[in-house]
Structures are given as C-alpha cells and as structure tokens.
N, C-alpha and C positions, 0 to 999 in steps of 0.2 A: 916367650909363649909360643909353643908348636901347635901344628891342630893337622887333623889329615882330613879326606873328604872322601871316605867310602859309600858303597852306594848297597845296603842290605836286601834281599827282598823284604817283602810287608812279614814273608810269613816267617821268617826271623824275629823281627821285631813282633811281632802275635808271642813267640816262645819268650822272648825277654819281659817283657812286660805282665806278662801268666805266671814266671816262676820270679819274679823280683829281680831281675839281671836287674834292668832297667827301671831306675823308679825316679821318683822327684822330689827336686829339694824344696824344702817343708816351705821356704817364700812362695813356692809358686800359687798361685789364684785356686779356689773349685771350679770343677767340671760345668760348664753351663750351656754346649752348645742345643739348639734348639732344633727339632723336627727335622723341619725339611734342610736345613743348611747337613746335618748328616745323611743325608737323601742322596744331597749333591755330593757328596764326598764319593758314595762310592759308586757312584754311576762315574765320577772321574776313575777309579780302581780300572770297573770292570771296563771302560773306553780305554784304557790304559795312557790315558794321560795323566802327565804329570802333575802332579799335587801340591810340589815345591820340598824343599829342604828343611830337616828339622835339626834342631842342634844338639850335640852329645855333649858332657864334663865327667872325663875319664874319675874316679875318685883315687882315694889312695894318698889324697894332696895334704900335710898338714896346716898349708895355709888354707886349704878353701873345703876345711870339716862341715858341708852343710849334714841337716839330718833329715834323711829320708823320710820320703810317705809314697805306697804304692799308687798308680795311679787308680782312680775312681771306678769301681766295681769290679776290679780285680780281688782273688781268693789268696795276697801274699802271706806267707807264715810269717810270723811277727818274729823278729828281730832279725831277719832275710838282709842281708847285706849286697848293697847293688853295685854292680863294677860300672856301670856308666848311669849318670843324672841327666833328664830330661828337663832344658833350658828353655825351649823353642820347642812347639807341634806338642803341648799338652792337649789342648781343643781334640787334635786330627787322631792322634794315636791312643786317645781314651773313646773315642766314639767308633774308631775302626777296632779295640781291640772287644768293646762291648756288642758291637753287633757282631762281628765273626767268630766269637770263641763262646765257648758254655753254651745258653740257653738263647743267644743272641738277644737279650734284652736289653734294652740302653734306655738309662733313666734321663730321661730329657725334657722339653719345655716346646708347646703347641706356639702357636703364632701371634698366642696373647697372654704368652707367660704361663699357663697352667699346666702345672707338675704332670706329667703322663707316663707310661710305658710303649714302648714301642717294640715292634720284630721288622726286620727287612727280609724284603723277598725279591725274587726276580719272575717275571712271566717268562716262560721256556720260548712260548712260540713268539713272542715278540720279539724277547733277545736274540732270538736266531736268523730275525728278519736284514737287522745289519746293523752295524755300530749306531746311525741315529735313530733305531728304533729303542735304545738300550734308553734311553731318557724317561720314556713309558714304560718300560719293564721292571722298573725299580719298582717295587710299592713296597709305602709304610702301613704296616698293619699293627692293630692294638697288641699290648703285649699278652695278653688270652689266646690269639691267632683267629679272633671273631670277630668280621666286622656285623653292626646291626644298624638298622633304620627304622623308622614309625616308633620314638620314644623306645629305643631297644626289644620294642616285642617280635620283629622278624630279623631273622640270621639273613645276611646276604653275602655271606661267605665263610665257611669255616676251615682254618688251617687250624685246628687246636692240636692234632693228634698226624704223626707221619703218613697214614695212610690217606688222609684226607688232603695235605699237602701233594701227593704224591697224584692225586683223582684231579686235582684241580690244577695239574703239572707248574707246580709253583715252589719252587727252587728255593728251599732258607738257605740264605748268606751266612748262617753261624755255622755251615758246612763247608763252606768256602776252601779251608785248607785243613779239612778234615781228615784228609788224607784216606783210608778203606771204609768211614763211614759214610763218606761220596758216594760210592761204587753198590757199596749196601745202599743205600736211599735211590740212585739213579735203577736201581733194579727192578722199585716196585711203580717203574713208570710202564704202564701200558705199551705208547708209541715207542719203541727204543730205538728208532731211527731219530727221533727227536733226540731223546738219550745222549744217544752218538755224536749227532748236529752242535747241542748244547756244549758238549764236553769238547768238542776241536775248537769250537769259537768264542766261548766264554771261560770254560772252566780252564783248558789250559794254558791261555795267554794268564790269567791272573795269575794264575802258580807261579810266573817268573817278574811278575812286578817289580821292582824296587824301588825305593825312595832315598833318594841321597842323603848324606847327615856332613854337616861339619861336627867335628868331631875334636874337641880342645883336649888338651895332654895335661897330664897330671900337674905340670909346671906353671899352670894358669895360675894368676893372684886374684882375688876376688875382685880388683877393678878393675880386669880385663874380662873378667866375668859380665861382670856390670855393664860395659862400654860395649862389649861387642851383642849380649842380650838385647842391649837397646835399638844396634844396628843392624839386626838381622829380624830381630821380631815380628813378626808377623799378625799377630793382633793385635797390633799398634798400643797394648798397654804398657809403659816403661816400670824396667825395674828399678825402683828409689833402694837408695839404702836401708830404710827401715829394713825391704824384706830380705834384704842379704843379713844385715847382722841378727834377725828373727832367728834364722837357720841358723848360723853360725853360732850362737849362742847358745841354742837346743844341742846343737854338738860337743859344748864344753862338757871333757869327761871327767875334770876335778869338779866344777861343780853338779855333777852327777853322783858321783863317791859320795861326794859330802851330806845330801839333800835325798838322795835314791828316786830322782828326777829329773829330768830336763828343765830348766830356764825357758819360761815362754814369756819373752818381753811383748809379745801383740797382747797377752794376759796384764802381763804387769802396765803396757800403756793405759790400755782400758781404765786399768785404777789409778793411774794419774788422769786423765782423763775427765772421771768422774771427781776428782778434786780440785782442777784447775776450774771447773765448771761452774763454780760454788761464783768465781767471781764472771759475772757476766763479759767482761771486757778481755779474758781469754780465753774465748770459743774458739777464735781461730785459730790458737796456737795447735800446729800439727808435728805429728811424732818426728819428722824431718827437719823442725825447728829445735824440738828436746835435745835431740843427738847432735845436733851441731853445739849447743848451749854444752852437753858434756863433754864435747871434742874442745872447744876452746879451754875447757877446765884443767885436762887430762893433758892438751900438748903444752898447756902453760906452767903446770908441776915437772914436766920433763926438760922442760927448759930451764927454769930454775933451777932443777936439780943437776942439770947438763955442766960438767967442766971441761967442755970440748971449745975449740976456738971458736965453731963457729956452731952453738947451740942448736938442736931440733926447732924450728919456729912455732909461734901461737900460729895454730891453725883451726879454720870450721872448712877446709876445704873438702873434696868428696871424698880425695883418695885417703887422707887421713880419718875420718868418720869410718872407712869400711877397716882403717886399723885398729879399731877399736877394741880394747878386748873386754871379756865380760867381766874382768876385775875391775877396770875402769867405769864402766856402766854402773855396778857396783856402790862406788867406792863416791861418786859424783850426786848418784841420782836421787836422794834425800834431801839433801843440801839445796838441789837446782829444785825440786818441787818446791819447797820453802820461797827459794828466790821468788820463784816466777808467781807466786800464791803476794806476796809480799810488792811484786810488780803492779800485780794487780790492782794494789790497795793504793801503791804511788801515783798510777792511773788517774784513780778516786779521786785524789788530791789532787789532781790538775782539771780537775772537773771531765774529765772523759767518762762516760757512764755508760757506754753499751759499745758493741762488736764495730758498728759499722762504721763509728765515729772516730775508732784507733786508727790513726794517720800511718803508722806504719807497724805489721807487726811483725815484719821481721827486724826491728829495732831492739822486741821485747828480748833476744835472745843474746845480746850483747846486758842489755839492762841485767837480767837475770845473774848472767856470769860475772857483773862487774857486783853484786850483791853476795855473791859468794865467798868473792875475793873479799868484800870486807867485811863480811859478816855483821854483827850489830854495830861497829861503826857507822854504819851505812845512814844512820835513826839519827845520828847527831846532827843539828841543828846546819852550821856550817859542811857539814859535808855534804849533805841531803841538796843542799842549795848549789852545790854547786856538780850535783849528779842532776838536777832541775834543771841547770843553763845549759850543761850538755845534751839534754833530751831533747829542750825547743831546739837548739841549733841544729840537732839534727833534722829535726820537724819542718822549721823552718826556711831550714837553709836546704831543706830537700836533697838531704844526701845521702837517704837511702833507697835511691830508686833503683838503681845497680851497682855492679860489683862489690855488695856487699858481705862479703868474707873477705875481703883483705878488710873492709873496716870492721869490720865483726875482731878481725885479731887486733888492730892497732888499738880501738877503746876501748879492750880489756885490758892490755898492753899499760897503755897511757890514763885513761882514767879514773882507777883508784889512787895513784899515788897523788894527781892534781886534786880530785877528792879532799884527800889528806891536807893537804893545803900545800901542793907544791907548786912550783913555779911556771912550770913548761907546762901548756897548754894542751890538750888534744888537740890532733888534726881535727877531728868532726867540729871544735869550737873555734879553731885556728882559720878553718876554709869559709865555715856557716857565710853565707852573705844575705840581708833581705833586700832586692831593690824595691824601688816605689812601684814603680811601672807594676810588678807582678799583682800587687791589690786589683789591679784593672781586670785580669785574667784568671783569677780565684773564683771561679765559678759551676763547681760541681764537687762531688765526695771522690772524684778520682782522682784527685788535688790532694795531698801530705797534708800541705800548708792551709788549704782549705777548712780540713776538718779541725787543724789547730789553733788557728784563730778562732773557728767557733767553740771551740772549748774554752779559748784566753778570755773571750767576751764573758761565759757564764762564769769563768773564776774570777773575774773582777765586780761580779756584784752585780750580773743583769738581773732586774726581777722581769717579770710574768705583769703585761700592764694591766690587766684587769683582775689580776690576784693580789698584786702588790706583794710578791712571795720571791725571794730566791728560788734558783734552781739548786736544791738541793739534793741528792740523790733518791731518796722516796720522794719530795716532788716531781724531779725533773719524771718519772715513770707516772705519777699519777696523774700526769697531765697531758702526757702523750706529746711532750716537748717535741720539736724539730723545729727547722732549722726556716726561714721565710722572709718575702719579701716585703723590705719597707713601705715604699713607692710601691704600690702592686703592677705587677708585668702588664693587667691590662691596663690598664691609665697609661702608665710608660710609654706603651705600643701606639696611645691613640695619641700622646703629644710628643708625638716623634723625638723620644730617647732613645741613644746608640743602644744596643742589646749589650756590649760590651761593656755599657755604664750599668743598667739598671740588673743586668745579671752577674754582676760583681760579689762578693762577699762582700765588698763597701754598703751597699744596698740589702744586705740580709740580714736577721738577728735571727737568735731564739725565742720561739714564744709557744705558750701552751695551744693546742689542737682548737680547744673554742675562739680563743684569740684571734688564732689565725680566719676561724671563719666569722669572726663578729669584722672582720679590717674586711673581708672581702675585692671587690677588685676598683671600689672607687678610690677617689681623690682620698689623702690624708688630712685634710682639713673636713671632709665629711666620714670618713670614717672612727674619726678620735671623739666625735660627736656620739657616737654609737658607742664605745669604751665608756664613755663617760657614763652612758645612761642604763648602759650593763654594771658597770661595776659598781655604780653608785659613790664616784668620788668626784671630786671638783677637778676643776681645764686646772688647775695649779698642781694639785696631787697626781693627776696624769702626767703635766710636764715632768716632772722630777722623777716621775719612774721612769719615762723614757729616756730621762738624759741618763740613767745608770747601765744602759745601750752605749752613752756617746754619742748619738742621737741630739741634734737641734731642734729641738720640739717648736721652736716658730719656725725653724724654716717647714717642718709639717705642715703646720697653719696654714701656712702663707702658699702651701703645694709647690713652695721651689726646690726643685730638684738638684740645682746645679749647687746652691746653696750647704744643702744637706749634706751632698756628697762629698763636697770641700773638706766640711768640719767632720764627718765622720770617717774619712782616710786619714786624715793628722789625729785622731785620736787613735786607730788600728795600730798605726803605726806606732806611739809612743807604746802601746801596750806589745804588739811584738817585740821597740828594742829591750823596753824591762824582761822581757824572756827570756831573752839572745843574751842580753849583759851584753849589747855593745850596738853600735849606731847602726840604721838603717842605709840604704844607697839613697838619696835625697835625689829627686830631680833639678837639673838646676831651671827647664824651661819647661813649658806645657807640654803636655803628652799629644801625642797624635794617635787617636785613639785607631786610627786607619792601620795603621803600622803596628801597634799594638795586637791586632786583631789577629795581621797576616802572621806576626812572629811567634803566636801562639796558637795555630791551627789544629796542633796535633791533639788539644784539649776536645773533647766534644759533651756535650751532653750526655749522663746518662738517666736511664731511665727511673733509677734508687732518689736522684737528688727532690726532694720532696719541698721546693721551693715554688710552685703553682699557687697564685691563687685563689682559695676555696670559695665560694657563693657563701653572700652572708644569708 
C-alpha cells in the first residue's frame, strides 16, 4: 500500500467536489453537521488555521470498486466518474463546499436538531479589525438572507438581494473564491478603502488556504481501507464492514448487466431484518454478525473444495468478511436467513424467550452456520441433542466472551460431524468447565451463565406460585416473567446476609410481575402466607410449586437461609451438569465467601438486572 500526502488549496477541492473529481463511496454516513459547528469551520478557513487532514482513495483499483455518491448538495451529472474517494473530512468539505459555492446555502441542523437553511456572511469592518475580531464577523444568517424578530413581523436585517448585502457591507462567503464575481460585488461597497482593507486581509490570505490529504494509491486492498479509515478518522465513527462491502457490492458490474441495477445489501439487510424480527430472541442480531455467519459458510466450501496442502482456513475473521464477494453473499444468504430464523425457534426450546435473556448472541452466528451445514439433519432427534450440549457448554462454560472467531471457525469446523454422531468432541465441549464457586458470583444479566441457568430453571418445569402455570411462551409474556429474589434483599440486608449469598442466582428464580409484588420484601414464612391467600390454594399446593424451583419450601418456613441455599445450589448444579453432559467442579471444602467476592470484582451490578424487591 502507497499513499502520498499533498497539500491542495480549499479552492481546488471547491472545483473537485462541484464537477464530481471527488466524491464518496456510497458507505460513507449523510451529511449532518449542525449550525454553529459550520460557523466554526470557517472562521478556522478565514483565521487560516488549520483544520486538519482529510483522506483521498485514488480509484481505478479492481480490488476496492466502491460506488460513488456526490457529496450532499452538490449539482454532479449522474454517472460523473470520480478519480479520488473521499474517506475522511466528509462533515468538513460538504459544509465548506455548500457555503462557498452556488447559492451558499447549506442544509443543516439548529442546536436542537431542527432542519434549517442557512447563508454565511462575514462583517467587513469587524473582519478588518484583526484575526480575533474574525470570531464575531462570521454570521449565520437564515437561508432567505432575512433575519426577523417580534413573531417574524419586523425585518432586522436584510441580505436577501446583492445590493442590500453590499449597504450593509456584509461579505457572502459563497463569493469566497469567486474569482471576478468578488471584484463585481466588492464594487458596489460605498467605503472602498474598506473594499481594499477587506481584500489584503481576509480575502487574499484565503485564496492560498490548503488542507492536507493523505492520499492512498490505487494499490490499497479494502482492509487497509478499513484499518487505516479507522485510524485516522476524525469523527470518531468506525468503518465496520457492512459499510465497505455495501459499496463494493453496488459496484458489482456482472451483477449490474444481469439485473440493470446495483446490489443494495443495506436494502436487502433491512429485509432480513424485518424477518429475523418475527422471532423476538433475534433483535439483536446485527448485519456484522450475518456477514461473519456467511464468511464462515463461504471459507468452509473453499476449504473443502481446496486440493492445496495446506487449504484456505474456515474463517469469520475481518480481512476475510471484506473478501467477500457478492456471489458468495449470494449464494449463502437464503440458507443463513433460514438458519438463523430456525435458531431462533432452538432458542424457544431452551426456554429463552426474549432479547435480553440470550446469554450470548454472538454464539447465534456459529449456531446458524452449523444449521446450514446440516440442513434438515439438524431436527433429528440425537443430533438436535447433542447441538443442545454444545450450546449450554458454550453458555456455561462462558467461552464466548472473546476471541470468538477462531471459535466461530473451529465449531463449525468440528460440530456437525460430532453432531452426526462422531467421536472427537468440539473444543467448545472439550474446554466448557462449570466450577461450584461460580453459583456464588452469578449475580446480574451481564453473566452468559447467569441468564442460563435462568432459562435451565423455567425449562425444567418452574411454575408461577400463585398461577400454578409453567412458563410457557405466551405465559412467560403475559405475566411479565423476570427473573427475583427468594429470601428478599431486604430481610437479607436486615439479618446480616453476605450480599454475595443472597444476590446469587442460588437465591433467584423466575416468577410472574404480581408474584413478585404479593412476596414483597418480608420474611418467606410471612410472605408464602400471602400466596396462599392470593392464590387460593393450600401450604401443601404452594410447597410443591415451589419445590418445581428446587426450592425447600420448609426451609422458607422455617426463614433459614443457610438451609435453602444449601439444597438449592445442589439442585442448580445437577441441572447445569444435565446441560453440559458432563460433571460440574465440586468443592471439596466450604467456600470463603470473602475470597469469592475479591476474585469476582470485575462483575458489578447493572442497572437492567430487575431482581429488587417490589412493595406488596
């Protein structure tokens, strides 16, 4: 990759930008900058400080075909072909080229978001006074050239018309490098020693402006695109791949031939989008998880297909996702809607039932691709079962918290043929480990393992103690399920319970919204009293819904805590290792909950986890 670092003036970049030299590739963001931030801009121009560097991408490249769009309220002729792409400084060089060129109007946003027009102007005799009087010389004026006051019935200033501008010696900036329409305009000023004054000190220091550009050579690959966009950018938004392969795709000129259209995948996400939405449990999947889900697809058929010694690898890494081409997009992206629609419903089955409770969802995107790979095998009985033990371990055994693209490829890699019933294990089921100790430390939704044991609990048969109802998926919503505390925090709090016991997942279940507020924050020997007299069933009918929790419903009774929490960690646990398919880390002496505490600091509260308390 070359790149060189010239230094243009503005009013070069003013001509490329007006005749399409210069335009941008179709990732980049809309125009949005607001009011007064172009105010400042060019009060930087005319102080003649620097503004900072924007970045060029020479085109001509057949790796990095993005497809152009002029930038915002420029007049390009359509199908205008640009020799350099604007990467970096779209904000700065769509608001300098809208106030300096044409009508100097730039479509912008007031200080509280409201669509406006604007004109910039400069006051002659302030500008003239010295560089820090140029801060006050700037004025934004409506884009009519009328400011008014009293409910718009009086004028208190009118620049609508040159002569008026000219009475009120107020300089338009869309003259700026007008080159003989300056000289015309500057004529019909009265004062022409002002005239004179203006044009030594304002007008022709700007004429030799320039703004520096890095400037990348035809040779760039789209990940050095990417990599250095991210390192240079200036309004700290990053380019993800979605928006590089958006463009690049719009560029494909076979499928252009074929269709007498560009490819607009931000079009086509949208309608995955709108379908993956049907199941609530994949809201969060984002267009950056889909293209990874196709890139696993696409470098796994390459590999197969590879008679080289040492095959293309399964990859979801970056630089592979930006090789993407749109045949492979293509050729995947049916299939993976399917998967992931299909994920969704596997979800279902594990009793996971909305967004916030998926323990991990970038998990979803190996799941997907490994549903591809086996297509309807996937539904048979034993295979299903043992894509099941690979999901908790991964759940579990919390191993997708990083680096997951190397395991994104190995359990697509390794998981359908175990699937199928082979021998060799996934790593993901191979590493999974649960120790004991961790139940102590399971105490928020920013916990994997958290949100999955509260799922394990409603798939093993928890009911609703005053419905006496599973949580099934139209209950668990019409009850406004979440997730709460046995022992309640405040009773805990007043019989000095470590916080590390009583805000345990050991100490939580699921129960409907009323429930939670009939338990309130007394003893469980006086709140089971109130269940009772709500639901209208007997202390025996309650015990046995609660024990379908795991729950020792005397030790409720009896309000022993230490008790409860005993029997209800050895039941957690047996229902975790049924998940895992394989033994838990057992302690072999008591926990020191002290130690526990310190070794788990990084965990903290947030503010989502809906485990408080309610007033009965």
């Amino acid at each position: 990759m070359g790149f060189e670092t010239p230094q243009p003036p503005l009013s070069e970049y003013l001509q490329w930008t007006t005749d399409g030299h210069l335009q941008l590739p179709d990732f980049q963001r809309e125009y949005k900058w607001e009011d007064e931030r172009i105010r400042s801009l060019l009060v930087t121009v005319l102080r003649g400080h620097p503004m900072g560097a924007v970045m060029l991408l020479e085109t001509g490249n057949d790796q990095v075909r993005f497809k152009p769009k002029p930038l915002a309220g420029t007049a390009v002729a359509s199908g205008t072909e640009p020799q350099l792409l604007l990467l970096d400084g779209q904000q700065r060089l769509t608001s300098l080229t809208q106030a300096l060129t044409g009508d100097g109007i730039v479509h912008t946003k007031d200080a509280k978001g409201k669509l406006i027009d604007r004109r910039y102007y400069v006051d002659m005799r302030k500008a003239v006074d010295g560089d820090e009087s140029i801060e006050d010389a700037v004025r934004s004026i409506p884009g009519d050239g009328v400011i008014r006051a009293n409910f718009d019935r009086d004028v208190v200033l009118d620049l609508s018309t040159s002569e008026r501008e000219q009475a009120n010696e107020m300089f338009p900036l869309r003259l700026l490098f007008a080159g003989f329409d300056i000289n015309d305009w500057l004529y019909g000023i009265a004062d022409q020693q002002l005239a004179r004054q203006f044009t030594n000190r304002i007008l022709k220091p700007s004429a030799t402006y320039q703004i520096p550009a890095i400037q990348l050579k035809k040779d760039t690959s789209k990940s050095a695109v990417a990599t250095v966009f991210e390192k240079v950018n200036t309004g700290g938004v990053p380019l993800n791949v979605f928006e590089l392969l958006t463009a690049t795709f719009a560029g494909d000129a076979e499928y252009f031939a074929t269709h007498g259209e560009d490819f607009r995948l931000n079009d086509d996400w949208i309608a995955i989008q709108h379908d993956l939405k049907k199941e609530a449990v994949l809201e969060s999947i984002r267009s950056t998880d889909f293209l990874q889900a196709i890139t696993l697809l696409a470098t796994r058929k390459r590999n197969r297909a590879s008679t080289a010694e040492r095959p293309p690898a399964v990859s979801a890494r970056r630089e592979d996702i930006l090789r993407l081409t749109l045949d492979d997009y293509l050729e995947w992206r049916s299939p993976l809607v399917e998967a992931f629609e299909w994920a969704g419903v596997f979800l279902a089955d594990q009793h996971i039932l909305e967004s916030r409770f998926v323990p991990y969802p970038t998990q979803l995107v190996p799941l997907a691709a490994i549903r591809v790979v086996l297509g309807d095998e996937a539904d048979h009985h034993g295979v299903k079962a043992r894509i099941r033990q690979w999901y908790w371990c991964g759940v579990l055994g919390e191993l997708y918290g990083s680096t997951t693209e190397t395991r994104f490829a190995r359990d697509v890699e390794q998981v359908p043929a175990w699937a199928m019933g082979g021998s060799t294990e996934p790593i993901t089921v191979t590493e999974a480990i649960f120790q004991e100790k961790r139940l102590y430390t399971l105490k928020t939704r920013l916990a994997a393992a958290y949100k999955g044991v509260y799922s394990l609990l409603i798939a093993q048969g928890a009911k609703d103690w005053m419905r006496d109802v599973t949580f099934s998926k139209a209950q668990y919503v019409a009850l406004k399920t979440d997730i709460h505390h046995v022992f309640p925090e405040k009773w805990a709090k007043d019989h000095g319970v470590d916080p590390l016991l009583y805000n345990s997942i050991v100490n939580k279940t699921p129960l409907a919204a009323e429930t939670n507020r009939s338990i309130g924050g007394v003893a469980p020997s006086e709140y089971l009293l109130r269940v009772e007299a709500k639901s209208k069933l007997s202390a025996a009918d309650i015990d046995s819904i609660i024990s379908t929790h795991g729950i020792d419903p005397s030790a409720l009774r009896e309000d022993n805590f230490t008790a409860h929490f005993e029997r209800r960690k050895h039941f957690l646990l047996r229902i975790i290792e049924e998940a895992m398919g394989k033994r838990a880390q057992r302690d072999e002496t008591a926990t020191d909950v002290g130690q526990l505490a310190a070794e788990y600091v990084d965990e903290v509260d947030d503010s989502d986890d809906d485990s408080q308390d309610l007033p009965a």
